[in-house]
C-alpha angles and dihedrals in degrees: 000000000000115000119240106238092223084062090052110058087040090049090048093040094048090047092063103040087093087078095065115099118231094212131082105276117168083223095057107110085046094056089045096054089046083059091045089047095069087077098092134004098243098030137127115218119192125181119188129174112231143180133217093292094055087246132111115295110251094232117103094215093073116104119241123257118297129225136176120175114188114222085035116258111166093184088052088052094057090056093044082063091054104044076048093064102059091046091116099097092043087053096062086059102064114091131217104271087184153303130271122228086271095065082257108153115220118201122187135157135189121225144206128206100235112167085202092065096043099107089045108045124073101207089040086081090047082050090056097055096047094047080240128165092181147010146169120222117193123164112190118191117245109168102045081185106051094030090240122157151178127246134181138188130196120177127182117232109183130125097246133054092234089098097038106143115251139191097268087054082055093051090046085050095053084046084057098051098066088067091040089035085048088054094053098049091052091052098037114023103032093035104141111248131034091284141048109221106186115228100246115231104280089047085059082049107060079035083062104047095041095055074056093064095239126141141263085239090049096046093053094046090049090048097040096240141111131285079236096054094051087052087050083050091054107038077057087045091050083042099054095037098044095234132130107212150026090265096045095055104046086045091053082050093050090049093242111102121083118191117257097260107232123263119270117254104271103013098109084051088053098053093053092050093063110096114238128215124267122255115249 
């Protein structure tokens, strides 16, 4: 039996998402759109954090806009930050495709590059940029509080129209959101403390390593620091995260750690109340 296409990109996008951290990087929108990327073979995935307006959000703590061409272009991915930019009219277009089980609304919306419609059309002249045929476009709301959402863009970029996105690829998209949506909240909605501090690129790095299993020793050697540095690396990473070990932390970045809830008042005073046994 012949795969839909549709349950294909959102097999192969779900099966990544465990790659995405679900703590602050500075890195995090770039690692997202490499996720998003393996969509197509010739493809640019962006992924941007927005708020109400469509704009950056003001905190510092968001990460920057994120691009993955795929063959690399860096000159392509330049373009794709700006087109990126300008992306607020062509987020009033997108309609809701459906809710989580959260009352999340999801909206995405498939598009084709039509030089007809390019006066017209806010995201033609976006296609144009990319060398796109094609794209899907889906925001799902993270931060209920501060109106901040995720958006991604993926736009085709091959020479026939066999892989042209279509409305069913938006609705898998939107599927996909709720795993990727799930990550950033975890790193920047549930993030323990008042504020959310990004690990800065070598700190990813020894993150990364060390899901890896690989050693401190190893991990200096492979970075050209000391054994001394990395520790350094690590006592910031525990501090920003809120964690107290090596496990902790890469289980925190993995989503599945959940802090230890404090004790109830009185508890401590009821357990030693209870009469123990004698030894015998």
């Amino acid at each position: 039996m012949e795969t839909r296409p549709s349950l294909e990109l959102a097999t192969t996008l779900a099966a990544n998402c465990s790659s995405l951290p679900a703590i602050a990087t500075c890195n995090w929108c770039e690692t997202a759109a490499n996720l998003f990327s393996s969509a197509r073979p010739r493809c640019v995935a962006i992924v941007r954090f927005v708020d109400r307006e469509g704009d950056t959000p003001r905190e510092e703590s968001w990460p920057n806009i994120g691009v993955c061409c795929r063959p690399a272009d860096p000159a392509l991915a330049e373009s794709a930050r700006d087109a990126m930019e300008r992306l607020r009219p062509c987020l009033q277009m997108i309609p809701v495709c459906g809710e989580d089980d959260d009352g999340e609304p999801c909206n995405s919306k498939a598009f084709r590059f039509d030089p007809d419609e390019a006066a017209g059309d806010p995201m033609m002249p976006m296609l144009a940029a990319l060398g796109a045929r094609s794209a899907i476009l889906a925001m799902r709301q993270i931060d209920r509080a501060r109106g901040v959402n995720l958006c991604v863009l993926i736009a085709d970029r091959s020479t026939t129209g066999a892989l042209d996105f279509d409305d069913d690829d938006a609705q898998a998209l939107c599927a996909v959101m709720r795993l990727v949506a799930d990550r950033a909240v975890q790193a920047y909605v549930q993030a323990p403390g008042d504020s959310v501090a990004p690990l800065n690129l070598r700190e990813v790095k020894v993150l990364e390593s060390l899901t890896q299993g690989m050693t401190i020793r190893e991990i200096a050697g492979e970075m050209h620091r000391s054994t001394h540095t990395i520790h350094d690396y690590l006592k910031s990473m525990h501090r920003k995260i809120g964690v107290g070990c090596r496990a902790e932390l890469i289980a925190r970045a993995s989503g599945r750690f959940e802090p230890r809830s404090a004790p109830e008042p009185g508890s401590e005073d009821r357990r030693e109340s209870i009469p123990q046994p004698a030894a015998r």
